[in-house]
N, C-alpha and C positions, 0 to 999 in steps of 0.2 A: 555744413559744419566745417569749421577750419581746419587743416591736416594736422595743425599744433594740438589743439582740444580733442583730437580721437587721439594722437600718438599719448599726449598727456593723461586720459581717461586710461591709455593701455599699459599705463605705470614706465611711461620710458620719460628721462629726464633730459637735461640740458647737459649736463654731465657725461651720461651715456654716451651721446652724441660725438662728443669734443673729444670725448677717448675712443671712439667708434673711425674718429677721422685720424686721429694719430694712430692707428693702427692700422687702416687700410693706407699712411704713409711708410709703414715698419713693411707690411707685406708688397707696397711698389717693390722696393728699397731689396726685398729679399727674393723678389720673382726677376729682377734685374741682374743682381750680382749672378743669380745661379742659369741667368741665360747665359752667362761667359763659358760654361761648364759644355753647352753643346755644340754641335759642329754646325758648319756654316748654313745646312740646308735647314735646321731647326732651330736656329737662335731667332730668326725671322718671327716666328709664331710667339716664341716664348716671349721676345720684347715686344710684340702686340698687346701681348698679355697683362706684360707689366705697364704698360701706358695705361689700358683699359682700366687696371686696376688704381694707377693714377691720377684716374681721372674721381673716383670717389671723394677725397678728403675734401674737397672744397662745396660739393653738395651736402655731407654731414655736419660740415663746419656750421651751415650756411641756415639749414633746419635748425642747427643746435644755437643759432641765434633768435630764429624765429622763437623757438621755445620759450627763450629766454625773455623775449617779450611777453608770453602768453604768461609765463610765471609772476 
């Protein structure tokens, strides 16, 4: 079974998605700015953090297209 037709069966939409990606771009965006706020031995980890989390939008983007064909 394709991952689109169980996410779809699980009531999650294409929409979902597409906002799901813009907002793990709003929390890059906010796990970044507030790594400026530590000191140099902990800004390390914290912009790991925000890359890692940067890395999401383009995998929800990317399903929310798959979707979009399923629909």
């Amino acid at each position: 079974m394709p991952v689109a037709e169980v996410l779809h069966r699980a009531g999650l939409r294409r929409v979902h998605l597409e906002l799901a990606s813009l907002g793990s771009v709003v929390l890059c965006i906010g796990f970044w700015t507030r790594a400026k706020g530590y000191d140099q031995d902990e800004r390390g980890n914290a912009e790991r953090r925000a890359l890692f989390v940067g890395l999401w939008p383009p995998m929800f983007w990317l399903i929310g297209q798959n979707m979009a064909e399923y629909e």
